[in-house]
N, C-alpha and C positions, 0 to 999 in steps of 0.2 A: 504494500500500500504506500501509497504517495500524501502527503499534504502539499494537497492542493491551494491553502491558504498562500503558503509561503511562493508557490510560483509567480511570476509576474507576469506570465499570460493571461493568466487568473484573473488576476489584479485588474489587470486593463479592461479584459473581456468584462468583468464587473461595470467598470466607468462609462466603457463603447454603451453596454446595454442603458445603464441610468441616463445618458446622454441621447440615445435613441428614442430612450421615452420623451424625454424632454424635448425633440425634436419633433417626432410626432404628435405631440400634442397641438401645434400650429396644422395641421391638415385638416380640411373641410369635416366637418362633423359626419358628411353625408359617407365618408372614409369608415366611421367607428368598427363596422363589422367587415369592413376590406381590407387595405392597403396598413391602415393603423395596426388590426388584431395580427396581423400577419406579419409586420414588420416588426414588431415586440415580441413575437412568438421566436420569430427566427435572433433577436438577439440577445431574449436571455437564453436561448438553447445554446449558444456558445460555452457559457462559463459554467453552464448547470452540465455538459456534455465532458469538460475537462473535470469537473469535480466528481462525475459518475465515474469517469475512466479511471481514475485515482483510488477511487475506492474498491477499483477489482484488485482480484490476487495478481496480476501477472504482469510484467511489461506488455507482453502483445496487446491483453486487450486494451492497457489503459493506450494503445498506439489506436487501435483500433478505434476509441472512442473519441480521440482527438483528430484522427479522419474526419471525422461526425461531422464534430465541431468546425471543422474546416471547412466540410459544405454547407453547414449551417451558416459560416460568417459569407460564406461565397453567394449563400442562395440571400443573402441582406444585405449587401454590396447591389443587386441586382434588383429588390425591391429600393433601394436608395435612389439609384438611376431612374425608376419610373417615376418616384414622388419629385424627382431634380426635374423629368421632363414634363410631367405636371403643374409647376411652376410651383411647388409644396414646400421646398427646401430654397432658399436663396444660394445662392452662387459659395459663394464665402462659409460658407454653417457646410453645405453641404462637401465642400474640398477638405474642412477642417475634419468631419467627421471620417471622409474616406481615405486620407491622408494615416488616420489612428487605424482604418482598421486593415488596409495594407501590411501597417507593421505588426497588426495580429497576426496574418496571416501568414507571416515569413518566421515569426514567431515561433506557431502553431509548426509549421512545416519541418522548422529545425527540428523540434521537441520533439516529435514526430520520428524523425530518420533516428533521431537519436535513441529512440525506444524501440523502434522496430530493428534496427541491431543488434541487440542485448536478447 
């Protein structure tokens, strides 16, 4: 088992998520059960994805669940871009957020190669 607390992918994915909420919170109301439910969904499954993986017995699987994670911040990157070309997110909010979650992502990948060696 891993603590998860102590990683700093963790950490971040924590902050991306509280800042995504925060971010969709400016999206059309008429969003509530679309774009809004979906893009919270997919960014607290990051952090919650890396602290499952931690909690298994093995290196593999905790590699395996940081895959997860991975598509999870990829499949939010993606809804990012629709509410950017929505006109949802401003220009500036929205580079600042996808700028942070890039570097989850290369993050997550290292962590990653690193556990599925072992």
């Amino acid at each position: 088992m891993h603590n998860y607390k102590e990683l700093n992918v963790w950490k971040r994915a924590i902050k991306l998520a509280v800042q995504v909420y925060k971010v969709s919170r400016l999206f059309p109301a008429e969003e509530r059960f679309g774009l809004i439910s979906q893009i919270r969904r997919s960014a607290v499954s990051v952090p919650s994805n890396i602290a499952e993986g931690a909690g298994r017995r093995t290196d593999g699987e905790f590699a395996n669940f940081l895959w997860i994670a991975h598509g999870s911040i990829c499949e939010l990157e993606t809804q990012l871009y629709v509410a950017f070309e929505l006109q949802y997110v401003e220009n500036e909010l929205f580079h600042e957020v996808t700028t942070e979650l890039t570097e989850i992502q290369k993050m997550l990948y290292a962590l990653n190669t690193k556990f599925e060696k072992k």
